[in-house]
Structures are given as structure tokens and as C-alpha cells.
C-alpha positions in Angstrom: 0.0 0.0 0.0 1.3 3.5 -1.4 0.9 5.3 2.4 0.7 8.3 0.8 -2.3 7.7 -0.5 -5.6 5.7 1.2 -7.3 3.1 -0.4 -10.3 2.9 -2.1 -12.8 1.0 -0.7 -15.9 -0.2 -2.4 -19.1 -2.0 -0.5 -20.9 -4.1 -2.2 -20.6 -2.6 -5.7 -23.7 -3.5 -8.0 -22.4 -3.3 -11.8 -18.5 -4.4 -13.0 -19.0 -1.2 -15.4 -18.7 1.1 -12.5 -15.7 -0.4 -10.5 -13.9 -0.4 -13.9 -15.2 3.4 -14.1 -14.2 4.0 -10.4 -10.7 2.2 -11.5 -10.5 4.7 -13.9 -11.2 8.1 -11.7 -8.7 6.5 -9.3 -5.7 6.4 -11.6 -6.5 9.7 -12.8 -6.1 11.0 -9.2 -3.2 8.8 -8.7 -4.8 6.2 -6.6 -3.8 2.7 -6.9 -5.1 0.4 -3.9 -8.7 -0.9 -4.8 -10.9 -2.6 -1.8 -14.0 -4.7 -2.7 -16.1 -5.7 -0.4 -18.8 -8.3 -1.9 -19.1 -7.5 -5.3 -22.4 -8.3 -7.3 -20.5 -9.1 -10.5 -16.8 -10.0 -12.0 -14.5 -6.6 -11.6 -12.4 -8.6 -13.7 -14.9 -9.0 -16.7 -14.5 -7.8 -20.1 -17.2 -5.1 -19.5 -15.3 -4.1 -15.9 -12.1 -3.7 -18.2 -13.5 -1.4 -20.8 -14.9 0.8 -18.8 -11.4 1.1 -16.8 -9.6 2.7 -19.6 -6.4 1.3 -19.1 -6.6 1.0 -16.0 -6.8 -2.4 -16.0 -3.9 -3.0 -13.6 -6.0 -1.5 -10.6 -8.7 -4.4 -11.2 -5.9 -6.8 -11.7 -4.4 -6.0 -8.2 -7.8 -5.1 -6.4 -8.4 -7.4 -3.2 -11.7 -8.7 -2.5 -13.0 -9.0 1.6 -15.8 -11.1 2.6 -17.4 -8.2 4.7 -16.8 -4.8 5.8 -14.7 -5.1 8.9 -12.1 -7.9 6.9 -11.5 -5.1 4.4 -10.9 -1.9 6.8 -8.6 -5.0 9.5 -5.2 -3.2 8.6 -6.2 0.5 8.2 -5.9 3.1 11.1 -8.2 5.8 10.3 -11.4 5.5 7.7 -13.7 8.0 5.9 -17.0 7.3 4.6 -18.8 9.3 1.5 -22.3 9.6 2.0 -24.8 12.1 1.4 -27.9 11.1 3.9 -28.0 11.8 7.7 -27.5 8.9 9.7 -28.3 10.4 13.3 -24.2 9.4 14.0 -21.8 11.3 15.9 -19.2 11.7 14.1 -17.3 14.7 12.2 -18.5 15.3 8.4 -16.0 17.1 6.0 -16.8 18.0 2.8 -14.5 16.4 0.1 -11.6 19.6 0.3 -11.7 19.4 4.2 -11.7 15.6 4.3 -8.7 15.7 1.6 -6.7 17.8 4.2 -7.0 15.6 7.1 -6.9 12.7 5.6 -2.9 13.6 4.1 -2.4 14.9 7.7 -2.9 11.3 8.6 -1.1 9.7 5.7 1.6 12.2 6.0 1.9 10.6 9.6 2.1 7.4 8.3 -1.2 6.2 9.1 -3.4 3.5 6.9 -6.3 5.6 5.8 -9.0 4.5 3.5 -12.1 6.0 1.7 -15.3 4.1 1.5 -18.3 4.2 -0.8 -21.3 2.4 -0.8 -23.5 0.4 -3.5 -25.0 2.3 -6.8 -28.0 2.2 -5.6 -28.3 2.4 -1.8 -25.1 3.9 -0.3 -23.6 2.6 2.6 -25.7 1.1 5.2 -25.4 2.5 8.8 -23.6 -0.6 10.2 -21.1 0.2 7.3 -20.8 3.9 8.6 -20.7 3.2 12.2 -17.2 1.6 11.4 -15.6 4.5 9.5 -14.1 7.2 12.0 -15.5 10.1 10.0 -18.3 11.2 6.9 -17.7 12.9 3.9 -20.6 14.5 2.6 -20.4 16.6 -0.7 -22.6 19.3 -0.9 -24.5 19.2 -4.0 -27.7 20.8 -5.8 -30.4 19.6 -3.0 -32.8 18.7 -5.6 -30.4 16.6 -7.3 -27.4 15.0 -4.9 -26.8 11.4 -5.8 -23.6 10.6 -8.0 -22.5 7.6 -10.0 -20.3 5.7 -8.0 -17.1 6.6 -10.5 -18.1 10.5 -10.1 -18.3 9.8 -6.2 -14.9 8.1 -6.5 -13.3 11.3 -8.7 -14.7 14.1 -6.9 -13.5 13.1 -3.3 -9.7 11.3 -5.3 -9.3 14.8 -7.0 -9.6 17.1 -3.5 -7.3 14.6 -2.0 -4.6 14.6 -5.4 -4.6 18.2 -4.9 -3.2 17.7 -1.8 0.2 16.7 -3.4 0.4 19.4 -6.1 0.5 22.1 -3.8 -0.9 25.4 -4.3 -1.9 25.6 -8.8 -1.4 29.0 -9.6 -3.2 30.0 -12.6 -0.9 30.7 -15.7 -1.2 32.4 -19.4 -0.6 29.5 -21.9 1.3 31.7 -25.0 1.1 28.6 -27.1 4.9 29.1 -29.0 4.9 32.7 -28.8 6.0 35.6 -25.8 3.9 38.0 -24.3 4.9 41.3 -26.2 6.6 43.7 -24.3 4.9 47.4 -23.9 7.1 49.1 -26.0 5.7 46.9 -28.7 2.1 47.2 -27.5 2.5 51.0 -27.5 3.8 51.3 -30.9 1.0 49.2 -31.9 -1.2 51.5 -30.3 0.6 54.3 -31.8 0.2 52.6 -35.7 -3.8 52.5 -34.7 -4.0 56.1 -33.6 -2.5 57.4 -36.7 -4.9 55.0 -39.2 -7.6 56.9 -37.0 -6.4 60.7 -37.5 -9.7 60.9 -40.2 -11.9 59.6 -38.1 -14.4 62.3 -36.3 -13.9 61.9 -33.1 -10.4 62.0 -33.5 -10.8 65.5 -34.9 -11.9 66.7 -31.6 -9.8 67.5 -29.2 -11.3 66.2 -26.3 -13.1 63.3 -27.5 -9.8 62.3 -29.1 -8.2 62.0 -25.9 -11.1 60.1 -23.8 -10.8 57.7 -27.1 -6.7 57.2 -26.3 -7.2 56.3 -23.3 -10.0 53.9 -23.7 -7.6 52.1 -26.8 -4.6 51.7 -24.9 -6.5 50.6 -21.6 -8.0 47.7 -24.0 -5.1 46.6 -25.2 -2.4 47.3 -22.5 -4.4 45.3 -19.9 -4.6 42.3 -22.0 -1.3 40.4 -21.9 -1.3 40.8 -26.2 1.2 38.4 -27.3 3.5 39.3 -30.3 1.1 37.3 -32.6 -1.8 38.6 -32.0 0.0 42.3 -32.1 1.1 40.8 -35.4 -2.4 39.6 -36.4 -4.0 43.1 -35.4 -1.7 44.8 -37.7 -2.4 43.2 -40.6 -6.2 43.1 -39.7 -5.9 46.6 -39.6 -3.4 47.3 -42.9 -6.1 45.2 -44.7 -8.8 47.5 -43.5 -7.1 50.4 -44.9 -7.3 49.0 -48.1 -10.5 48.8 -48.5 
């Protein structure tokens, strides 16, 4: 078992098309331990495989337990999805909250695991009694249930950001550089001078008010050299015409 990650645990999963789905969700979050506990059909089966998207090697490698308790044996501390009030005390996170404590305990070097209940039911309260704490995703009340695979995603993904760090958002140039501003303002520059005819540009004050507005648009805009590029000759092709 990857300690830095929990397992996933699965209770009595209903259709081989959604473990191979959940397999799926899990490797895209980086998980790789799979628990089932009393699965209705053959996570191993052709339509099970499919569905993983080449994720097969998570099915392969997936343990089966005879009940709850056999499956959760070796683990220290277990979280359980569901969205129904089950008149328990225990804490509830929500799937960012639960993320964070959960790689506070794995960062520790605890066992940790993540259970989810059947398609069509959810866990059962026996099931929940056993886990040390609920998730519960908040969701549109007047429609909250989730496939098991999206279940399985949503709560992998809060916890897989957990190991990026903090994502800080970024400008993707695609093979070209921001332009600098002495490029942008001789762009701006080119556009004032194709607009010396233009009436408002004959006025004094209106021709100011209209400077500034043009270079706010494009000074604020991160304009890479291609599209300075692709606004000039947009602009020579106008005066053409």
C-alpha cells in the first residue's frame, strides 16, 4: 500500500461497469489500492475492463473481503462518502476538508482509507458506524446522488490536490511571448495614426477620452506578439478597403 495515498474502498458494488469506471477516476487522481467488499458481479470482466480505460492493472491488483470489517482490518483511520443523515456522531467534512485531514494522517504514516457504498443504496449505517468520519459533498439539494465513478473522482481529486501544492493559474502563450509594452504601444501608436480621419479623433477632447480607452484595451490584455502581429495586418487590410 502507497501510504501516501488511502485506499479505495468499495461495498458491495452493484455493476463491473462502474468499478472499472471507479478504477479509472482512481488512476486519474493517482490512486492505486482498490478494496471490494462483496461484489455483485466479476470486476475482472471484459465489461469491468473497458470501462477502466487502461486502467486495468487496478482491477488486476484489487483485493476482495468477505465483509466490511475484513477489508478496513489493517487500516488506522477510515472515511466514509455519504450524502444522507445517519443520526451518528461523528465529524463530516466535505471532500476539500476531508482531503486535508486525511494527508495529515497519511503524512503521519497512518493507513487511511475511503469508502463508498453500492449504486443504488449507499452505505448502510452498520457500514458507517465503522468509519471514524463522513464525507458529505454538498450538491444541488434537488439533485445530490452521483454515480459511483463520479463519487470516487470528486472526493480522489480534493485529495490529489493535496500533493500538487498550491496551482497558480498561468497564461498559456502557445509558442509565442507575451509582447513587451514598448511593442504594444507602438501598436497603439500605428492604430492612432490609421484613425487621425476619423471624427472623433478630430476633436480634441473626445480624441483624448478615445486614447485612453484604446490603450486601456489593449495594454491590460497580456497581447502576445502574434496577435499584435495579427492586429496589424487586420488593420493594414482594412485600410485598403
Amino acid at each position: 500500500m502507497n501510504k501516501n495515498y488511502p485506499c479505495i474502498i468499495l461495498v458491495e458494488p452493484q455493476l463491473a461497469e462502474n468499478v472499472g469506471m471507479s478504477a479509472r477516476a482512481m488512476k486519474n487522481c493517482g490512486f492505486y489500492e482498490l478494496r471490494l467488499v462483496n461484489p455483485r458481479e466479476n470486476h475482472l470482466s471484459d465489461k469491468a475492463i473497458a470501462a477502466s480505460s487502461n486502467s486495468q492493472e487496478i482491477l488486476q491488483n484489487a483485493k476482495v473481503f468477505p465483509s466490511l470489517p475484513a477489508a478496513i482490518a489493517d487500516l488506522q483511520y477510515v472515511m466514509a462518502t455519504t450524502a444522507r443523515h445517519r443520526d451518528q456522531t461523528k465529524i463530516v467534512y466535505n471532500a476539500d476538508t476531508a482531503a486535508a485531514e486525511m494527508f495529515t494522517k497519511t503524512s503521519a504514516g497512518e493507513q487511511c482509507g475511503l469508502m463508498f457504498g453500492p449504486e443504488r443504496t449507499g452505505l448502510r449505517n452498520e457500514d458507517v458506524s465503522l468509519a471514524d468520519a463522513i464525507i458529505n459533498i454538498p450538491l444541488n439539494p434537488e439533485h445530490c446522488s452521483l454515480n459511483l465513478s463520479q463519487a470516487v473522482l470528486l472526493t480522489g481529486y480534493e485529495y490529489y490536490k493535496t500533493q500538487l501544492g498550491q496551482i497558480k493559474p498561468y497564461l498559456e502563450t502557445n509558442h509565442t511571448a507575451v509582447a513587451d509594452k514598448e511593442k504594444v504601444l507602438l501598436f497603439c501608436q500605428h492604430l492612432e495614426n490609421k484613425l487621425q480621419d476619423f471624427a472623433n479623433f478630430r476633436d480634441d477632447q473626445k480624441r483624448e477620452k478615445l486614447t485612453l480607452n484604446l490603450r486601456n484595451i489593449f495594454t491590460r490584455s497580456e497581447l502576445t506578439e502574434q496577435e499584435l502581429n495579427t492586429l496589424y495586418g487586420i488593420i493594414n487590410y482594412l485600410g485598403k478597403n
